[in-house]
N, CA and C atoms as an extended XYZ file, in Angstrom:
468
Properties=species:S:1:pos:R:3:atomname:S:1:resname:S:1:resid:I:1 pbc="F F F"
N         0.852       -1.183        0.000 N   UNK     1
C         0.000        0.000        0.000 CA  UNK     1
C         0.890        1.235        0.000 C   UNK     1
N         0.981        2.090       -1.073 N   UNK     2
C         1.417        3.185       -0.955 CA  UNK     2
C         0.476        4.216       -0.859 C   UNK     2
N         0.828        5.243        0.280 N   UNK     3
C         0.356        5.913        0.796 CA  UNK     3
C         0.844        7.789        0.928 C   UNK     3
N         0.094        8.410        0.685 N   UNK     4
C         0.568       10.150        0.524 CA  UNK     4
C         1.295       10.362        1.539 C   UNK     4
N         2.267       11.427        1.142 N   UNK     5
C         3.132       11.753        2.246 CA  UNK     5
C         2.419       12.450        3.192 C   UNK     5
N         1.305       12.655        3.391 N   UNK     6
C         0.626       13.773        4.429 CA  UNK     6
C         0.363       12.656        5.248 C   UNK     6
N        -0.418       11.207        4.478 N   UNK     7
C        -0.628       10.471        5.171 CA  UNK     7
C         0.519        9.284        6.098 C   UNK     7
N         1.190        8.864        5.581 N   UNK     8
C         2.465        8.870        6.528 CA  UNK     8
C         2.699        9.644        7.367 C   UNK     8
N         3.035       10.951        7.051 N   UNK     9
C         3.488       11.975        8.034 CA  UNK     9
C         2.435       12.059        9.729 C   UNK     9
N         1.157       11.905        9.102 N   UNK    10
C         0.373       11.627       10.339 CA  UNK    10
C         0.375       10.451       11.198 C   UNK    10
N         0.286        9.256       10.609 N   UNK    11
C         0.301        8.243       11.722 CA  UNK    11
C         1.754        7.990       11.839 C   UNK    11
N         3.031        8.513       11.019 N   UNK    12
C         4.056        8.508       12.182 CA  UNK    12
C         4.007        9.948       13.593 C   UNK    12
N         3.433       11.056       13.401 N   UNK    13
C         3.295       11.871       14.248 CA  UNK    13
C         2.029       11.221       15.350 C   UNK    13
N         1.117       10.445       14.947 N   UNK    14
C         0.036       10.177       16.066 CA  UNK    14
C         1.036        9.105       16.573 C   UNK    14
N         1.537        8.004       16.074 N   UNK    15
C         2.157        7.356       16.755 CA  UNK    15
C         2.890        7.765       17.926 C   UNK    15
N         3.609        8.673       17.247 N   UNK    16
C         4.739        9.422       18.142 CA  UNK    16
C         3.867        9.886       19.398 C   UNK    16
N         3.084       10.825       19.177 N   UNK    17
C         2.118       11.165       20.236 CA  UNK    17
C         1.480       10.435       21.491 C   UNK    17
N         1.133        9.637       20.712 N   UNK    18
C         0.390        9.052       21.675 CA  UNK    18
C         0.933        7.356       22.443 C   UNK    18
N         2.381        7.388       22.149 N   UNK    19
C         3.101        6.702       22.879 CA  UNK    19
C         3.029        6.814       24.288 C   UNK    19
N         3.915        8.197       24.390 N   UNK    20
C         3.110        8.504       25.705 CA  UNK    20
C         2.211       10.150       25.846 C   UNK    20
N         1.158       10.009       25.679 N   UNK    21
C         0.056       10.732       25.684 CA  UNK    21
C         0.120       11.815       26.267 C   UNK    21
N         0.791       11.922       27.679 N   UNK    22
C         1.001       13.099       28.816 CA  UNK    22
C         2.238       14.168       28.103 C   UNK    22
N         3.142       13.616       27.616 N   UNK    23
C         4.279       14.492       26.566 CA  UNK    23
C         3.981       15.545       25.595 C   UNK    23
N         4.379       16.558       25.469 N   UNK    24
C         3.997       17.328       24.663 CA  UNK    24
C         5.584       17.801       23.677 C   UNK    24
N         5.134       17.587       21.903 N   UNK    25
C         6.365       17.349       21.939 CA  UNK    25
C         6.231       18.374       20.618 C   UNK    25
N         6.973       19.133       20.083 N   UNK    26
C         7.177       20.276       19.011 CA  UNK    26
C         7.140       19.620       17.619 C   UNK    26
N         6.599       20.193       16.781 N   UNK    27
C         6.329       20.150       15.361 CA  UNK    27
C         7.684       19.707       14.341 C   UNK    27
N         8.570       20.507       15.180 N   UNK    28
C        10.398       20.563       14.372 CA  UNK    28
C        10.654       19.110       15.032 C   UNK    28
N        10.576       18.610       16.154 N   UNK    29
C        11.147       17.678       16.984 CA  UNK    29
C        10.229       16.789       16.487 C   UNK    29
N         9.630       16.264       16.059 N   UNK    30
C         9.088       15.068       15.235 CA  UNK    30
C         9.561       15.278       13.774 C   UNK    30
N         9.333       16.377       13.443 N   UNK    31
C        10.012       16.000       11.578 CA  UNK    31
C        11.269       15.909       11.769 C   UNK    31
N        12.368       16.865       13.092 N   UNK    32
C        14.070       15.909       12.996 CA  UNK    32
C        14.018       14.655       13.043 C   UNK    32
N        12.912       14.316       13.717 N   UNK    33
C        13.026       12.671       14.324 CA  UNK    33
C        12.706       11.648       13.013 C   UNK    33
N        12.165       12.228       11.962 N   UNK    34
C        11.258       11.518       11.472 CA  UNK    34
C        12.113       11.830       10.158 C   UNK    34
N        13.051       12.832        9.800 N   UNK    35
C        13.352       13.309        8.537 CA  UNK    35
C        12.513       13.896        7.238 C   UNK    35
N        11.085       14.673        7.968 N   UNK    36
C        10.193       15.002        7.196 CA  UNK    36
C        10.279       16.687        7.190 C   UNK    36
N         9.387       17.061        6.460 N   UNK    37
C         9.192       18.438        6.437 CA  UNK    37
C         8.203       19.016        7.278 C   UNK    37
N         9.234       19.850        8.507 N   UNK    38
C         8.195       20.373        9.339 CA  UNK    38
C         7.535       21.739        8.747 C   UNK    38
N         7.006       22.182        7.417 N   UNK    39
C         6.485       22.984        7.025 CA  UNK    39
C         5.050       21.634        6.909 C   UNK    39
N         5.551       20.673        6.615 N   UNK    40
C         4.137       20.149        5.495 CA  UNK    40
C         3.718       19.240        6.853 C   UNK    40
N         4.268       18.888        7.741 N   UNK    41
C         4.016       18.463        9.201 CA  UNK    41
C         3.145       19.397        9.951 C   UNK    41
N         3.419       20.717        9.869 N   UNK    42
C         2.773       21.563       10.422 CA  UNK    42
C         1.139       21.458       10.396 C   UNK    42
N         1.390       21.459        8.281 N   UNK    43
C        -0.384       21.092        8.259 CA  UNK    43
C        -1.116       20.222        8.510 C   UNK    43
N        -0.059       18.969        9.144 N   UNK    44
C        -0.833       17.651        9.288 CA  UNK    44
C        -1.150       17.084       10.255 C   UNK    44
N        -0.586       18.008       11.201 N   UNK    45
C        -1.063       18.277       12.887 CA  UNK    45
C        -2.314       19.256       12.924 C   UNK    45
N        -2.331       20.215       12.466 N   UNK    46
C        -3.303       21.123       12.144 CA  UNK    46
C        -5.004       19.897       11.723 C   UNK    46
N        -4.398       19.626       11.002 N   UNK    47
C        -5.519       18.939       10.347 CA  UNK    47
C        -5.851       17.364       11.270 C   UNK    47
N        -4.877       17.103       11.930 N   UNK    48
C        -5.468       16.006       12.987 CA  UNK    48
C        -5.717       16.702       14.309 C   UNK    48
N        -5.361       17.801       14.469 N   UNK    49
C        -5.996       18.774       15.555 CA  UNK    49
C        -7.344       18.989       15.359 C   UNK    49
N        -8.168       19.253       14.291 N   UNK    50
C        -9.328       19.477       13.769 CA  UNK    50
C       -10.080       17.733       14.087 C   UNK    50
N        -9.113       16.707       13.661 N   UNK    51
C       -10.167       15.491       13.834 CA  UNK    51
C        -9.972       15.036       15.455 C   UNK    51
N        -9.837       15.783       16.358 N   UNK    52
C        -9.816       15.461       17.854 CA  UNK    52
C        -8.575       14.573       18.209 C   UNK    52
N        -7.332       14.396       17.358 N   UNK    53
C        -6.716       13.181       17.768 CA  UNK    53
C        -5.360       13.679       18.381 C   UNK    53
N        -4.970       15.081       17.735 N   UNK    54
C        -3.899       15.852       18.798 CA  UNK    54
C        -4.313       17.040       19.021 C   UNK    54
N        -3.656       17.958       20.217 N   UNK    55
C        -4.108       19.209       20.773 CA  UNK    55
C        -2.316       19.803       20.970 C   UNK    55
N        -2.920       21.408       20.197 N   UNK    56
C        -1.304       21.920       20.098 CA  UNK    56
C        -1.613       22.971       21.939 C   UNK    56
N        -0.593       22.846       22.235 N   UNK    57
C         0.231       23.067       23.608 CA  UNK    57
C         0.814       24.590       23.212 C   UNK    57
N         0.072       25.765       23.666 N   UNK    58
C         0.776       27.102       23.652 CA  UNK    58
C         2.079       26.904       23.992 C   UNK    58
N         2.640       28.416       24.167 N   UNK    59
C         3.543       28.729       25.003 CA  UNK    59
C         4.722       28.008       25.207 C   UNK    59
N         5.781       28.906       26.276 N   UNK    60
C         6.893       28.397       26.118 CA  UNK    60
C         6.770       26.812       26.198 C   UNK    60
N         7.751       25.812       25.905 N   UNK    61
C         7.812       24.731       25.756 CA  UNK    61
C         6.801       23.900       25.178 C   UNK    61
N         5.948       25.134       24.363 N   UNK    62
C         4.394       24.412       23.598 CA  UNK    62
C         5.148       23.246       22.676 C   UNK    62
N         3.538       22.495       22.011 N   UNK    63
C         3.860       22.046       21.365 CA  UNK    63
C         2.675       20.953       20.636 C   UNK    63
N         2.724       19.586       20.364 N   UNK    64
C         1.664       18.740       20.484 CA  UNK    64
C         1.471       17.861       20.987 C   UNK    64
N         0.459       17.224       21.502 N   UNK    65
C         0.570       15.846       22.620 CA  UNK    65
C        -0.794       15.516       22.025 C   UNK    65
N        -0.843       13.879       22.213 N   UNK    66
C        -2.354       12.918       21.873 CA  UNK    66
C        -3.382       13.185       22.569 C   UNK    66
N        -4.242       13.480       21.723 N   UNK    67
C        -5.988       13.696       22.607 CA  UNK    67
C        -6.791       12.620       22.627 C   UNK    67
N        -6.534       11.879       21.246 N   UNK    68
C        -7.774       10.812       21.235 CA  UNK    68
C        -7.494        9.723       22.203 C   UNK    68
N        -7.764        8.583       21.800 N   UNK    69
C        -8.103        7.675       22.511 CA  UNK    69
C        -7.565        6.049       21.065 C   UNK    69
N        -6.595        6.002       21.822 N   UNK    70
C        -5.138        5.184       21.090 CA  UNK    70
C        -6.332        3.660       21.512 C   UNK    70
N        -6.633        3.236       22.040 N   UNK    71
C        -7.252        1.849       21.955 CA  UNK    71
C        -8.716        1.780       21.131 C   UNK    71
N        -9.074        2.964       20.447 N   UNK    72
C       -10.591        2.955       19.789 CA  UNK    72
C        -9.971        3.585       18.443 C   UNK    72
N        -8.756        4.586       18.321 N   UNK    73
C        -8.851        5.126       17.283 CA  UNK    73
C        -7.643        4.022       16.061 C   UNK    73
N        -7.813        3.614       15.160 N   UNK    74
C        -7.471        2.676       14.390 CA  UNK    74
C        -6.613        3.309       13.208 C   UNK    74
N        -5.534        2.559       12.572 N   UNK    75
C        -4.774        2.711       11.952 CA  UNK    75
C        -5.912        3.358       10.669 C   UNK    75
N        -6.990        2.562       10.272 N   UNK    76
C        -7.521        3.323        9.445 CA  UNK    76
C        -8.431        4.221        9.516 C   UNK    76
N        -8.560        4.978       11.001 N   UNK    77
C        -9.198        6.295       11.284 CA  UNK    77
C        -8.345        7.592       10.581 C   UNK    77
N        -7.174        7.205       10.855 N   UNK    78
C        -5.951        8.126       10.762 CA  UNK    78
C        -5.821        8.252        8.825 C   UNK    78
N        -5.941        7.142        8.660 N   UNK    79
C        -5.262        7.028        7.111 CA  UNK    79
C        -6.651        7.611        6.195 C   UNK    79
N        -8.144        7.125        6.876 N   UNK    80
C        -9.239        7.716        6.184 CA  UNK    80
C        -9.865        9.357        6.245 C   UNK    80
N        -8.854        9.690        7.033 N   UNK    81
C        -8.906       11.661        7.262 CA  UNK    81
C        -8.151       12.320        6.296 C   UNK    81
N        -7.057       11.561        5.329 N   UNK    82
C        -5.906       12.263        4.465 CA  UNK    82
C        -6.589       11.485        3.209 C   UNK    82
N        -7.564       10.885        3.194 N   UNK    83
C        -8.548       10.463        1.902 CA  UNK    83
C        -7.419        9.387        0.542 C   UNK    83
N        -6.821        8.525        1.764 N   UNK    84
C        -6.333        7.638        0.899 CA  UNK    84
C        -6.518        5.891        0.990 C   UNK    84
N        -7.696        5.701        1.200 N   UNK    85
C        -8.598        4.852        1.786 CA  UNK    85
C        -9.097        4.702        0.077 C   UNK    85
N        -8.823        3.731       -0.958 N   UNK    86
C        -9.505        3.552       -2.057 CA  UNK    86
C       -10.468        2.439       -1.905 C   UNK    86
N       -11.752        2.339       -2.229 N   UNK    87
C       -12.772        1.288       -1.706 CA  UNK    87
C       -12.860        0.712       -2.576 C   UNK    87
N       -13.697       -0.655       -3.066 N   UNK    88
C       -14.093       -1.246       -3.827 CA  UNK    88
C       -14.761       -0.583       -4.852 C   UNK    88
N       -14.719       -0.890       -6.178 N   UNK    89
C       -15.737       -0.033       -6.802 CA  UNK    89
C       -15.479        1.671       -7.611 C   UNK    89
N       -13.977        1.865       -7.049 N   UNK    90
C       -13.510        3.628       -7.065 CA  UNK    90
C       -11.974        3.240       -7.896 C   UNK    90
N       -12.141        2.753       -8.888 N   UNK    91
C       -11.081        2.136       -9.695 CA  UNK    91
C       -11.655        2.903      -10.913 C   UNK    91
N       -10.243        3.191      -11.853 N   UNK    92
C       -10.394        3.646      -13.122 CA  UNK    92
C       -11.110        2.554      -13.961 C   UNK    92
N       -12.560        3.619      -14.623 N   UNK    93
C       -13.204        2.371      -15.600 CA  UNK    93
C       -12.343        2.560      -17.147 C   UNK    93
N       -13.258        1.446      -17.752 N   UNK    94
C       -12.503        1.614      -19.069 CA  UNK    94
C       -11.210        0.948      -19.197 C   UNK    94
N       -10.979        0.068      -18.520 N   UNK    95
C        -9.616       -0.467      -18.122 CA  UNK    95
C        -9.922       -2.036      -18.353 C   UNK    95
N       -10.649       -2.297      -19.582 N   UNK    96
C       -10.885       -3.732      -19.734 CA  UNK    96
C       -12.377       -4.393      -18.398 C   UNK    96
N       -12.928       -3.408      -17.835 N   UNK    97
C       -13.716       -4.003      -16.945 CA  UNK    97
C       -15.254       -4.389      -17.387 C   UNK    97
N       -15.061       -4.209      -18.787 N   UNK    98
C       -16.609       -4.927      -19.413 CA  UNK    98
C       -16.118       -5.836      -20.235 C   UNK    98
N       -14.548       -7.015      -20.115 N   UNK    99
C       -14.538       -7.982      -20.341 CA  UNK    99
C       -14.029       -9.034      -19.287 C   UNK    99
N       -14.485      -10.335      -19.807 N   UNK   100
C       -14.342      -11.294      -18.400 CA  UNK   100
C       -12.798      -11.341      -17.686 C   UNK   100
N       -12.139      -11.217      -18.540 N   UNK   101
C       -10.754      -11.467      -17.386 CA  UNK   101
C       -10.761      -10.054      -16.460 C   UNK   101
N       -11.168       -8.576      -17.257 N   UNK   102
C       -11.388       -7.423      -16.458 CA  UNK   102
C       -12.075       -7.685      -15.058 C   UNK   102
N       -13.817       -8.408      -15.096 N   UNK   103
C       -14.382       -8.080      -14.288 CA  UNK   103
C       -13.378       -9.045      -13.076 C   UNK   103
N       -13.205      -10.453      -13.446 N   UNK   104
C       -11.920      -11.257      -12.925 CA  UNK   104
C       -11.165      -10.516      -11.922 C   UNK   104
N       -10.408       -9.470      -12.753 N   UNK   105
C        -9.564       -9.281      -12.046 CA  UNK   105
C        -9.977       -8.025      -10.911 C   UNK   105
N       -10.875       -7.027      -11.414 N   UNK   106
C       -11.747       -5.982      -10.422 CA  UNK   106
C       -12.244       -6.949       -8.969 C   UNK   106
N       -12.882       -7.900       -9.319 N   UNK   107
C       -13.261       -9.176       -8.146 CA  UNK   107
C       -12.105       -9.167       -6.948 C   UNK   107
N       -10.886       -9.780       -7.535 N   UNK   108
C        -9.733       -9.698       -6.729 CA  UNK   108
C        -9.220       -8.422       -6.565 C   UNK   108
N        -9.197       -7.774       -7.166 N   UNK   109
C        -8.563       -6.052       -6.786 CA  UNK   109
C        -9.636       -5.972       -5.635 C   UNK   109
N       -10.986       -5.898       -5.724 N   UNK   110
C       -11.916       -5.825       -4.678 CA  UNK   110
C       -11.586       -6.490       -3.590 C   UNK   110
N       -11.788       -7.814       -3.276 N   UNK   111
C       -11.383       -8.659       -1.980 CA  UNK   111
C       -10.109       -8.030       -1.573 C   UNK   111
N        -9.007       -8.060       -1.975 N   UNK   112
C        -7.798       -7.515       -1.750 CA  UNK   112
C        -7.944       -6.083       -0.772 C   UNK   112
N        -8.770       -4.963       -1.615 N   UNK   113
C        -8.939       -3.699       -1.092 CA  UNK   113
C        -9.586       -4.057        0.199 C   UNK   113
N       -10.896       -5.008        0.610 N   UNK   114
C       -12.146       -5.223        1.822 CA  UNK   114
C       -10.799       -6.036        2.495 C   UNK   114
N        -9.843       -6.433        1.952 N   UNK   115
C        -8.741       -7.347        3.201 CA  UNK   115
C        -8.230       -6.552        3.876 C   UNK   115
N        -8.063       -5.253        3.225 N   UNK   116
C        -6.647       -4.413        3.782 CA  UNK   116
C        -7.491       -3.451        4.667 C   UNK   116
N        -8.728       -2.516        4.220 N   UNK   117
C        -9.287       -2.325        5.158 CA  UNK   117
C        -9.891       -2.971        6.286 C   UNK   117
N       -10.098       -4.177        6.830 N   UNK   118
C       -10.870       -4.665        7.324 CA  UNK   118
C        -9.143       -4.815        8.361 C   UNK   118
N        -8.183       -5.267        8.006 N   UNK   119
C        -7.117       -5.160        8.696 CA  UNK   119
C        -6.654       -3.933        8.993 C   UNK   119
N        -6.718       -2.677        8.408 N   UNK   120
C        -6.498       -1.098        9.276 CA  UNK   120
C        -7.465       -0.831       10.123 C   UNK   120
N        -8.497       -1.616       10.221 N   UNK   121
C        -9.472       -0.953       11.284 CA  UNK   121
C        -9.305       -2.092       12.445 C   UNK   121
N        -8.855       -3.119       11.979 N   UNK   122
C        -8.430       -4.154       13.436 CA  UNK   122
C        -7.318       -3.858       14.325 C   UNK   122
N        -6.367       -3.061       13.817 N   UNK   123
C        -5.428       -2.256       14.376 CA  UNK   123
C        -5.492       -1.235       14.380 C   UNK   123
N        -5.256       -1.051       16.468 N   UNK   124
C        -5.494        0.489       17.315 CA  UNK   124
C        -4.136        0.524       16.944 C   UNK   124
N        -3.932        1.954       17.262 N   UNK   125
C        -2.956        2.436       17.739 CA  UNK   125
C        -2.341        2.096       18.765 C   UNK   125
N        -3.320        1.730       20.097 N   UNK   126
C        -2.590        1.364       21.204 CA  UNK   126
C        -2.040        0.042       20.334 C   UNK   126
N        -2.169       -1.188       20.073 N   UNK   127
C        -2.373       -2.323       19.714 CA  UNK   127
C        -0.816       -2.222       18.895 C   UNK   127
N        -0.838       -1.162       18.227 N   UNK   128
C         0.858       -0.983       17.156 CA  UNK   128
C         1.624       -0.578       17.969 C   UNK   128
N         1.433        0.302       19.050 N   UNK   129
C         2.549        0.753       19.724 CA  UNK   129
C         2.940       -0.613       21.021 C   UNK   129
N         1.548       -1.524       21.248 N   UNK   130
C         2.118       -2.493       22.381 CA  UNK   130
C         3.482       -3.763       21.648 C   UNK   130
N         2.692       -3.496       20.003 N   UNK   131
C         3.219       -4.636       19.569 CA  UNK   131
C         4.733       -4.599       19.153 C   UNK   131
N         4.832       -2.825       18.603 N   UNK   132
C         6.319       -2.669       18.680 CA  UNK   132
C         7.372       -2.675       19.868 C   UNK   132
N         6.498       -2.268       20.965 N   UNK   133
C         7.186       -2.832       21.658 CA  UNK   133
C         7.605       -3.994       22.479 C   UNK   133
N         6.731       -5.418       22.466 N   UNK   134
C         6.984       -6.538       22.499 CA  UNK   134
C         7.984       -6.982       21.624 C   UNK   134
N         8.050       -6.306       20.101 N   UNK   135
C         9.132       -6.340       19.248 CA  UNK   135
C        10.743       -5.846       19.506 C   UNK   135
N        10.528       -4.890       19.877 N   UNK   136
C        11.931       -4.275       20.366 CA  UNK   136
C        12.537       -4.984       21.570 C   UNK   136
N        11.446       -5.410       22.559 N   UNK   137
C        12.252       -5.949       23.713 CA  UNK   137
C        12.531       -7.536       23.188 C   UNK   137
N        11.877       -8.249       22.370 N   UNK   138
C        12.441       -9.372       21.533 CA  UNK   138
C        13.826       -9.744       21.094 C   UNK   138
N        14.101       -8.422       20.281 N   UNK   139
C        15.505       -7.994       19.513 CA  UNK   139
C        16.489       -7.716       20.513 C   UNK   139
N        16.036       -6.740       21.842 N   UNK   140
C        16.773       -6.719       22.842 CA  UNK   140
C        17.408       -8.277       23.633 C   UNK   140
N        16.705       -8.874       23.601 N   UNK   141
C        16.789       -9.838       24.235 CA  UNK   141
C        17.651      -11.600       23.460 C   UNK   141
N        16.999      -10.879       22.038 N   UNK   142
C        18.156      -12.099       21.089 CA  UNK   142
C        19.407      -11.567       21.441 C   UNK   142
N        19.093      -10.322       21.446 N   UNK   143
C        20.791       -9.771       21.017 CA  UNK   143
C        21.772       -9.774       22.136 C   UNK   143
N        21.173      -10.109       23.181 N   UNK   144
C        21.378      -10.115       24.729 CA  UNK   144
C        21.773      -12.188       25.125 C   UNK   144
N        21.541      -12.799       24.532 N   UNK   145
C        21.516      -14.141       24.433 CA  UNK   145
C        22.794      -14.250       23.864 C   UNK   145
N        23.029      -13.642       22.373 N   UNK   146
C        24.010      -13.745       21.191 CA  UNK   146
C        25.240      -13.451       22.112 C   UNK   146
N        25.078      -12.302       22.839 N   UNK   147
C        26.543      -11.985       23.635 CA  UNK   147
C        26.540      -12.674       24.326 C   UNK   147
N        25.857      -13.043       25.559 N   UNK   148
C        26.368      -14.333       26.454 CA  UNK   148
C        26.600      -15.403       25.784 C   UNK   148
N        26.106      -15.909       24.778 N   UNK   149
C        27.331      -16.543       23.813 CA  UNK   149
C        28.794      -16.631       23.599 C   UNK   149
N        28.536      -15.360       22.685 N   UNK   150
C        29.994      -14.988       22.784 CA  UNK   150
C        30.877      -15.117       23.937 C   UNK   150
N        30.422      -14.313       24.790 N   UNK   151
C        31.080      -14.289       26.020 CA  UNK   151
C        31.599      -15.242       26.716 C   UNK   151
N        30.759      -16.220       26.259 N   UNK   152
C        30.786      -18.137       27.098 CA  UNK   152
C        31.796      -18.607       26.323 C   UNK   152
N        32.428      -18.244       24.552 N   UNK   153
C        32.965      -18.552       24.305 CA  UNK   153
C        32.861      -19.853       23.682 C   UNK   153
N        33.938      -20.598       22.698 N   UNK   154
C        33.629      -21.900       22.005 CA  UNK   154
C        32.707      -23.141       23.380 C   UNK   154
N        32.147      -24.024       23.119 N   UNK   155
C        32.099      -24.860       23.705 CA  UNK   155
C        32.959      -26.196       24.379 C   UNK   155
N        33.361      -26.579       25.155 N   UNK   156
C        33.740      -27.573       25.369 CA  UNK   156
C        35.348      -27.214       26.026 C   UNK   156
C-alpha cells in the first residue's frame, strides 16, 4: 500500500504522540526525528488537531501531545482523514472491466482492497505501539543471548 506523504506523516506523528500521551512534543522535533518536512508536518497536525486526535500546547515549551483515545482510534481512522482509503468499486473504468478477465480481475482487486481495510481498522494504535514494543524488547533480548554466547565462548 502506498500511501501520501501527508498520510504517513500523520500516523508517524500520532504514533509518536500518543506513545506517551502526557508528553507534549514540538512540530520541528518530530520531523528531525522523522526526517520530514516540518512545514508540510505543520499542516498535518493542524488537520489532525481538527479530527480530535492531537491538541497543540501554547507557550513556552508548547507544542503537540495525543488527545484521542489510542485503543478505539485505528490505523484506518488516521489514514481515512488524508482520503487515501480507495474502496471497492472507485477504480479507473474503461480499463478492460466490461470484459471477463477485467471483471476477474476488479473481483480480486476488490477482496484484496475489503482485506486491507478490514485489517487497518483491526489495528489500534494502542495495539501498534504495544506490539512494537513486544518487538523491540524481543531484539533486545536475542541480542542479549548472542553476547552471552559470545562471552561463554567456544564450547567444550
Amino acid at each position: 500500500m502506498k500511501l501520501q506523504k501527508a498520510t504517513l506523516f500523520a500516523l508517524l506523528s500520532v504514533l509518536e504522540l500518543a506513545r506517551e500521551p502526557g508528553r507534549q512534543i514540538s512540530a520541528t522535533e518530530i520531523a528531525d526525528r522523522y526526517g520530514i518536512s516540518a512545514n508540510h508536518l505543520a499542516k498535518v497536525l493542524r488537520d489532525l488537531g481538527r479530527a480530535g486526535l492531537v491538541e497543540a500546547v501554547r507557550g513556552a515549551g508548547g507544542g503537540y501531545r495525543f488527545s484521542g483515545n489510542a485503543k478505539r482510534t485505528s490505523l484506518y481512522d488516521v489514514i481515512d482523514l488524508f482520503g487515501d482509503i480507495v474502496t471497492a468499486g472507485h477504480r479507473r473504468q474503461g480499463s478492460g472491466d466490461d470484459t471477463e478477465i477485467g471483471r476477474a480481475l476488479t473481483r480480486v482487486l476488490d477482496e484484496i482492497d475489503e482485506i486491507a481495510t478490514a485489517t487497518l481498522k483491526s489495528i489500534t494504535l494502542a495495539t501498534l505501539l504495544k506490539t512494537m514494543g513486544w518487538h523491540e524488547e524481543r531484539l533486545a533480548n536475542a541480542g542479549d543471548a548472542a553476547k552471552e554466547a559470545r562471552d561463554a565462548g567456544p564450547p567444550g
